[in-house]
Every structure is written in C-alpha cells, then in structure tokens.
VMD Tcl script that draws the C-alpha trace (Angstrom):
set ca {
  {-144.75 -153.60 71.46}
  {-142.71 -150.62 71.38}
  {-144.11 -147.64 69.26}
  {-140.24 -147.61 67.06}
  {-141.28 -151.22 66.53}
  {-143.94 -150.45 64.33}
  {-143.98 -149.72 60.82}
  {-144.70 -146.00 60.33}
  {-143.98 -143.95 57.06}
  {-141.63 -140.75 58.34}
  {-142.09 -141.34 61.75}
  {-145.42 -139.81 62.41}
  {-147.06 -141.15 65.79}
  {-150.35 -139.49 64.93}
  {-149.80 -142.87 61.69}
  {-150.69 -144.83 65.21}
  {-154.27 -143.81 65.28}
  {-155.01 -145.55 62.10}
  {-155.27 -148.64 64.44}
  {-158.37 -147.71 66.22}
  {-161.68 -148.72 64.39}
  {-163.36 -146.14 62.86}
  {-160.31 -143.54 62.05}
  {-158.53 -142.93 58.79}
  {-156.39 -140.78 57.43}
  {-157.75 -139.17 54.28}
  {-156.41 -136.99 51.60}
  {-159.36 -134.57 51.55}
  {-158.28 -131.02 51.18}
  {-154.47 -132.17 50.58}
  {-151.60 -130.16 51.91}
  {-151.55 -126.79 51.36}
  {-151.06 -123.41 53.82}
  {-154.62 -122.66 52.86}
  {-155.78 -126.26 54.03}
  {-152.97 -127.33 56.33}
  {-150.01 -129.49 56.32}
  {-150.69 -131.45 59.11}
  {-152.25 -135.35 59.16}
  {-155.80 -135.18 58.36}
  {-158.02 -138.04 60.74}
  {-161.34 -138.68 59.65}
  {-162.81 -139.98 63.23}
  {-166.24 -142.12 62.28}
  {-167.11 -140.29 59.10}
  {-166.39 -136.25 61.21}
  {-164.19 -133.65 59.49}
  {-160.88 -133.89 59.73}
  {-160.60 -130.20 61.09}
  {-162.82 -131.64 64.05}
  {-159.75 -133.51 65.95}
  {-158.25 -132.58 68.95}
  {-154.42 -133.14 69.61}
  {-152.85 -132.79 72.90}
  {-149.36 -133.26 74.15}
  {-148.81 -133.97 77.69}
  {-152.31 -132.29 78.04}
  {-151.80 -129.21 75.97}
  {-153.39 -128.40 72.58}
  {-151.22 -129.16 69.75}
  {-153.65 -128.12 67.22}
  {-152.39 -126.14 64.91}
  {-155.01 -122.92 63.11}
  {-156.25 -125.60 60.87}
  {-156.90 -128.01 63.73}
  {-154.49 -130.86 62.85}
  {-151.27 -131.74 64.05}
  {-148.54 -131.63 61.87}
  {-145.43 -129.63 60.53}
  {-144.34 -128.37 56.96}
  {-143.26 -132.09 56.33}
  {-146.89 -133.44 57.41}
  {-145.47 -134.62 60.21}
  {-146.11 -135.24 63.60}
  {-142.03 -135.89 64.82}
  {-140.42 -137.37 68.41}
  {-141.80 -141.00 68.30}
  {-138.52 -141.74 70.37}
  {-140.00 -139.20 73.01}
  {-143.46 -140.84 73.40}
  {-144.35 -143.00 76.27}
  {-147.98 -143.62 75.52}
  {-150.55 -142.96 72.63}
  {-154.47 -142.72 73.47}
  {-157.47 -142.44 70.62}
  {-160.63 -141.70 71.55}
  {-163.37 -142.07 69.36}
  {-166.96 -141.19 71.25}
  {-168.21 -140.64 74.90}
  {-165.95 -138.32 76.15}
  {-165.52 -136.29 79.65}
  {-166.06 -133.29 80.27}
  {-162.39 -132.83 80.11}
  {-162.56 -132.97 76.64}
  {-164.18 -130.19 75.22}
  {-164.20 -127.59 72.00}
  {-164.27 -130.56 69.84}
  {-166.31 -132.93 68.14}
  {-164.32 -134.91 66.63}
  {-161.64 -138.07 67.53}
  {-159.93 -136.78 70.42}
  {-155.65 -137.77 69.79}
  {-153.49 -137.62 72.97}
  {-150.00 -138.98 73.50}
  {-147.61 -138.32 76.62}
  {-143.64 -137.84 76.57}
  {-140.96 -139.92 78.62}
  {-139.18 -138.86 81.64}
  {-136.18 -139.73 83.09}
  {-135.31 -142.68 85.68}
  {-132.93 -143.33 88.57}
  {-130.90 -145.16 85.46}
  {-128.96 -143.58 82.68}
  {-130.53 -144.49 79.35}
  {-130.64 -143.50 75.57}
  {-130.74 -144.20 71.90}
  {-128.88 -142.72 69.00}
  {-130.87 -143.06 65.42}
  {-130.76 -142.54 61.79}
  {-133.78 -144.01 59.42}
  {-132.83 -144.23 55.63}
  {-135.47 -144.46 52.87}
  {-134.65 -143.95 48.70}
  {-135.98 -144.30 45.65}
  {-134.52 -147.80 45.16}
  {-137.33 -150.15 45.51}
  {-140.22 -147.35 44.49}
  {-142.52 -147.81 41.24}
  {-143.16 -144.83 38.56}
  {-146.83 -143.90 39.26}
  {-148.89 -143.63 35.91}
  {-147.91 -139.82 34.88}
  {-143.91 -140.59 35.10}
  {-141.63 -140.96 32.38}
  {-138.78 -141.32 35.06}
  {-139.20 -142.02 38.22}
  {-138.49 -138.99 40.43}
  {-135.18 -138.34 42.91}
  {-136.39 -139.26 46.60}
  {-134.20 -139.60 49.39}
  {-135.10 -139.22 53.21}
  {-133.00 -139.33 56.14}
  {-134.28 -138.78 59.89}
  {-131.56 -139.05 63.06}
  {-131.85 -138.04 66.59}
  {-131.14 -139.18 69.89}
  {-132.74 -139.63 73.03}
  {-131.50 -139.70 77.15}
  {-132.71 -139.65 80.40}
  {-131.50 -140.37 83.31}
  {-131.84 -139.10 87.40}
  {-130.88 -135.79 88.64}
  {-131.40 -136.35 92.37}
  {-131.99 -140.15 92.27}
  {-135.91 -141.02 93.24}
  {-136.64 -137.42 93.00}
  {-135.62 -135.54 90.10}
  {-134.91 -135.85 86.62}
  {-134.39 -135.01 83.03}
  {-135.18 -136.31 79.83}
  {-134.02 -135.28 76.12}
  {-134.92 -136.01 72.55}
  {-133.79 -134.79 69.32}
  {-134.96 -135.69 65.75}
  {-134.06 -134.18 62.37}
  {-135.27 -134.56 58.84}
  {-133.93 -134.26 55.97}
  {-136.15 -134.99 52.47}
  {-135.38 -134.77 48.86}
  {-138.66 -135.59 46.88}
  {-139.41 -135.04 43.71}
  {-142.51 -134.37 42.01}
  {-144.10 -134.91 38.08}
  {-145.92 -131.84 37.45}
  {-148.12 -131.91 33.98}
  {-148.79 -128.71 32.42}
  {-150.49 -127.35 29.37}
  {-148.38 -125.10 27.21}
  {-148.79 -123.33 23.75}
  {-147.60 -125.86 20.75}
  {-145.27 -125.28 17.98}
  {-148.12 -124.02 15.36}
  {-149.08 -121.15 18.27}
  {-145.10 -120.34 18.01}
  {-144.78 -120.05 14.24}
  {-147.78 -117.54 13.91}
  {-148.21 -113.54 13.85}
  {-147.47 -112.59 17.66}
  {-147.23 -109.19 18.65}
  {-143.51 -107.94 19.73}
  {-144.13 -107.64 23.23}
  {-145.97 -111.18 23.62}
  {-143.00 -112.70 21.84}
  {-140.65 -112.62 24.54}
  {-142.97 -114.59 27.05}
  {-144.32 -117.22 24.62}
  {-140.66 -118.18 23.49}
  {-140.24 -118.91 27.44}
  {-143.08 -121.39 27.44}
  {-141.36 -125.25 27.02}
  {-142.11 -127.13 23.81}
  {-144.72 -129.67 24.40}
  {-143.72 -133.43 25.15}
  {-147.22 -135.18 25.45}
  {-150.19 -135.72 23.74}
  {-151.46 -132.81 22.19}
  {-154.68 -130.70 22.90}
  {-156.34 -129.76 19.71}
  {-153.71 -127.56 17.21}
  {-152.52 -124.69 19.95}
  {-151.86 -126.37 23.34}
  {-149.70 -130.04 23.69}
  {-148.99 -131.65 27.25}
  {-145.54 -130.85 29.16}
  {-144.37 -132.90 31.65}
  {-141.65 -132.35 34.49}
  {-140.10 -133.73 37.17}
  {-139.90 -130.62 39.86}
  {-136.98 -130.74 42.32}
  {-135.21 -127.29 41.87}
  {-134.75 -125.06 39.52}
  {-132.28 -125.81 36.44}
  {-129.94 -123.45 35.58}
  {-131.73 -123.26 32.07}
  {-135.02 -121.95 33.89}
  {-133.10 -119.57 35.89}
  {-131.21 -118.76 32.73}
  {-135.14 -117.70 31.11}
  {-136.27 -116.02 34.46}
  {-133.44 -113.60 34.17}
  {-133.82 -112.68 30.48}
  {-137.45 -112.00 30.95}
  {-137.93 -110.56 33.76}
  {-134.43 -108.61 33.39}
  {-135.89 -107.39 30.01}
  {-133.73 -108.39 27.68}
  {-136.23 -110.45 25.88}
  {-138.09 -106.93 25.00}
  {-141.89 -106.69 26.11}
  {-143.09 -104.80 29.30}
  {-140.33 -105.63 31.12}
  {-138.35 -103.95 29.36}
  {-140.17 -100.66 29.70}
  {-140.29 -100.90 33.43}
  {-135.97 -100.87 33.63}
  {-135.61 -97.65 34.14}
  {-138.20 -97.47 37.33}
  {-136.96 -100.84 39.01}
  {-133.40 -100.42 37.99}
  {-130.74 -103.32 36.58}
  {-131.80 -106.63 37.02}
  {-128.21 -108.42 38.11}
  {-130.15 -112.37 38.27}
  {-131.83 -114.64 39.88}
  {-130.63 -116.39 42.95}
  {-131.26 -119.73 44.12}
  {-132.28 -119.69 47.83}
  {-133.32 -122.25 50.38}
  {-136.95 -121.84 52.25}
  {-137.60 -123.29 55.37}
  {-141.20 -122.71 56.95}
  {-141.75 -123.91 61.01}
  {-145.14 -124.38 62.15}
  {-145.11 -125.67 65.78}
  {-148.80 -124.67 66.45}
  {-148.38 -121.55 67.95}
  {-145.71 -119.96 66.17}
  {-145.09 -119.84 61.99}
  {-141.99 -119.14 60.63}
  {-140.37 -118.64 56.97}
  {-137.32 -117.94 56.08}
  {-135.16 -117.69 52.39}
  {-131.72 -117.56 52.73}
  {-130.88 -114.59 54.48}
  {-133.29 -112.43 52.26}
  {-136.51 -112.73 54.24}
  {-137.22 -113.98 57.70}
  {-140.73 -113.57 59.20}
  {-142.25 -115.23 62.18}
  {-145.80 -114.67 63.83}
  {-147.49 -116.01 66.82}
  {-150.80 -116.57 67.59}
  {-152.38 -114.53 70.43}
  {-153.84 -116.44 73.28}
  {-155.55 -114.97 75.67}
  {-154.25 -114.96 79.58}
  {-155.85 -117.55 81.65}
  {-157.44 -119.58 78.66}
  {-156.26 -122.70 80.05}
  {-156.85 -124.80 76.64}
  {-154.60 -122.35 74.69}
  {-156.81 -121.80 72.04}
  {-155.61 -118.53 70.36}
  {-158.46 -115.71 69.33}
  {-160.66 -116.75 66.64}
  {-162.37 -113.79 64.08}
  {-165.06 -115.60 62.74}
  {-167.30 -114.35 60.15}
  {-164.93 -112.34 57.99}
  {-164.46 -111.46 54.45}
  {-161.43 -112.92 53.35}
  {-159.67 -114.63 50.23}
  {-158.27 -117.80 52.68}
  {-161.95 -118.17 54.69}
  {-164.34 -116.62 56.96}
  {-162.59 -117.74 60.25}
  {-159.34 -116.03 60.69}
  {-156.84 -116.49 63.61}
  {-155.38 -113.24 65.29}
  {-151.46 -113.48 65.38}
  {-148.69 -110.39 65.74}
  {-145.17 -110.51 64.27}
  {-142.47 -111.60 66.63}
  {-139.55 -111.28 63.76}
  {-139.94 -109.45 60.33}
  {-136.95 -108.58 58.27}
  {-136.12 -108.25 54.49}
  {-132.70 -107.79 52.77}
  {-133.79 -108.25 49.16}
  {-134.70 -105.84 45.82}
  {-132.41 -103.01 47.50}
  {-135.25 -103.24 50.59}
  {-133.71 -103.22 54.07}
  {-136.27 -103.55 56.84}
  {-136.02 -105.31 60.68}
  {-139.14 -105.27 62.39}
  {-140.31 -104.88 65.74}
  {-142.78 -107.21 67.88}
  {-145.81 -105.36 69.41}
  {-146.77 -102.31 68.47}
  {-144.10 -100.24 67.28}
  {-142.08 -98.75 63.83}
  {-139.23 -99.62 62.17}
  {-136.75 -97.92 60.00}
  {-137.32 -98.59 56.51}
  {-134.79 -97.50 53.34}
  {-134.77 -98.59 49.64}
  {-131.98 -97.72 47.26}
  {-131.52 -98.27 44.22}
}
mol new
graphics top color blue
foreach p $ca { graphics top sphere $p radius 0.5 }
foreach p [lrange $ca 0 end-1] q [lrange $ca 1 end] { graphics top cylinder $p $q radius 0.2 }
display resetview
C-alpha cells in the first residue's frame, strides 16, 4: 500500500510509526517552544525526547529531539519512498539514543517522467464541540504540492522534486478567570481603574463573589481588543501608562501582524510582518558526522539545564522607532532609535 493511501491527520509520516507495536504518540509535555512542537513517540514506555529521526541517514532531530515543525508536523509524505521503526536491538550504527529509532528515505528519479499535483481539504463541517465550547471553533486546513522526477542522462542520472504547503486556520476555546461585576462596582484606586475596566465581563459560572468564568474562542484579535490595547497602553485610560508618555513618546496603535516561525532542525526562524525577522542556527562541530550541534549541559537557566549553542544568521527590527540589521558571526551593527 502506498504511504498517500493511508489515513494520516495533516500528512505527518512520522503518524506511520503508530503501526509498530509498542509506539505511541502521547501528549506529554504538549506543544510548546519550551517543550517542542514536534510529534512526541513514546517507544516501549522511553521518553519521548529519547527518539532518533533520520532522513536519508541524517539527523532530523530537532534541540528537543523530535521531529516536527511549528505545525507539529513532519511534511513531504509525497517525497518518501520507504518508512523504517525500530524498536530494540540496534547496530552499532545507531547510536546517541535510547529510544525508538524513526528513519524514512526520499524518492529519486527514473529513466521515466513522472509526478503528482495535490491539494488535501479538511473543515469544520463534520467536527463535534468538545465539552468547554459554546460554538464550535473556525477550522479550515488546506495542504497542496507537487511532486516529479524523471532521468537526466537516462540509466545514469537524475532528479527528483517535491513541494508541499500548508495552510491552517484553527481556532481555539480559551477559559479564563476574570474579576466579576461586584469587583467593578467597588472603591478602586484611579490608576487600577483603567486596567480592571479592560478585563471582559464574566460569561460562566461564577467563582465565589469577585472572579466569574470567561470563555473565548481565540483566532485573532477583534478590532474591539485592539481597540482596548491601544487606549491602555496608549494611556488614555489614565494609570501608569499614562505617566510614562512623555519618555516613550505618542502611542499611534496597534497593528495587526502575521508571525511565521521555521524550525527545520538546524535552523529557527521568526518573523512579524516586516517588523522583526530573526533566524539562528545551531553550531555543529566540523567532522561530527551525526550532526549533532554543541550541547551546554548543566546550566542555570529559566528553559532547562541543557542548552544548545546557536549564533544569529539574520537579526533585524523595524519597530517602536528601533532600526537594527544584524550581522552573522562575530561582528557590530549600527543601531539608531528616534523618537
């Protein structure tokens, strides 16, 4: 059976090693850029940050040791020729790790032309509300591509190509717990007022006689929350913020701005609009054949006590009156603010 044959949820070859007795995926730890996005494989009862993924033979892990994008995704099913789990008694090939060992190998091209053009649909048509929704939440999903190979010198060379995009709109019912009505109709001091009159009204249950329930359905930001950001922070509700005008200057708004964030294992990536755009690599030593970047282990840090070493390949900012483009390696930059 062909791998596009079988049902998998966005796409994600690494869904393929659910098959093999023994490995699940599990939900331990979530998805977060302090736990990792990627697919987390428990491999008989191991941690999921025990996993080794390789690509043609080269380590796809990513700092967390999964596989896996900002989506949670592991994409180019149309470029896989073959998928391989290993759960115990492995070579000596297969090293560094002890848990499930994940490899999978691309296609190449053949002495005939060949290819596939794709686009996968999925909406919110035929999905439930969960227990916490009042309304169901917007999804839609679309992923296209195409793939072709063919010969270059016939019986000798050749070339092979794949492309595959995704495009998701999912959203999400957050609960949160906010001050109630009574909190709102009692002595507050001037300068709190201005923040507790940006607080929502509760719509749940309520939590004694100062805090009720709010629920939401996060997507993107309404124009009536952009509306509150800019009248508090812009300090024309009163409060701090209003004292600090004359130091930070006029606050014009608030601008809505797309974020993207790339993780391809080596290299992350974020970018917002054309305000910010930063990219680091990790640093892998020469000749380290597994291309396992340098580990600092046994540090004192907020995120945990094994930190990967990384320099900036891209850094600039165009936001706040900031104007600043980096340089990779070891080197300065100009740097101006006006106001």
């Amino acid at each position: 059976m062909q791998i596009e044959g079988l049902p998998l949820n966005g796409r994600s070859f690494v869904e393929l090693a659910n098959l093999t007795p023994g490995v699940q995926l599990t939900q331990t730890g979530g998805q977060s850029t302090s736990t990792g996005l990627g697919a987390k494989l428990s491999v008989n009862g191991s941690r999921y940050t025990a996993n080794l993924f390789t690509l043609d033979g080269t380590n796809l892990n990513d700092q967390f040791s999964q596989a896996g994008s900002a989506s949670g995704n592991v994409l180019g099913v149309e470029a896989v020729r073959e998928f391989q789990v290993l759960t115990n008694s492995f070579s000596a090939e297969y090293g560094h790790h002890t848990g499930g060992i994940i490899n999978a190998a691309t296609k190449s091209g053949t002495n005939s032309l060949h290819g596939s053009v794709f686009e996968f649909h999925r909406d919110d048509g035929f999905d439930a509300k969960n227990y916490f929704d009042a309304n169901k939440p917007p999804f839609a999903r679309n992923q296209f591509g195409y793939s072709v190979g063919g010969p270059i010198l016939p019986s000798r060379t050749f070339f092979f190509s794949t492309y595959e995009g995704l495009h998701e709109r999912l959203g999400e019912t957050n609960l949160f717990t906010v001050p109630s009505a009574g909190v709102r109709q009692g002595p507050v001091a001037a300068a709190i007022r201005p923040y507790l009159d940006s607080y929502p009204l509760p719509t749940g249950q309520a939590f004694g006689t100062t805090r009720g329930e709010y629920s939401r359905v996060d997507e993107r930001a309404t124009d009536e929350q952009v509306d509150k950001l800019t009248a508090v922070f812009g300090g024309q509700k009163g409060g701090p913020m209003e004292g600090l005008a004359p130091l930070i200057g006029e606050m014009l708004g608030v601008e809505r701005a797309p974020i993207e964030v790339v993780n391809d294992g080596l290299r992350h990536s974020v970018r917002i609009g054309d305000a910010i755009d930063f990219e680091i690599e990790d640093i892998v030593p020469f000749g380290i054949e597994t291309g396992e970047p340098v580990r600092l282990t046994g540090m004192f840090h907020p995120v945990g006590s094994e930190l990967t070493a990384a320099e900036a390949t891209r850094s600039q900012i165009s936001a706040f009156g900031i104007e600043y483009e980096g340089k990779s390696g070891l080197s300065t930059s100009e740097f101006s603010w006006a106001a």
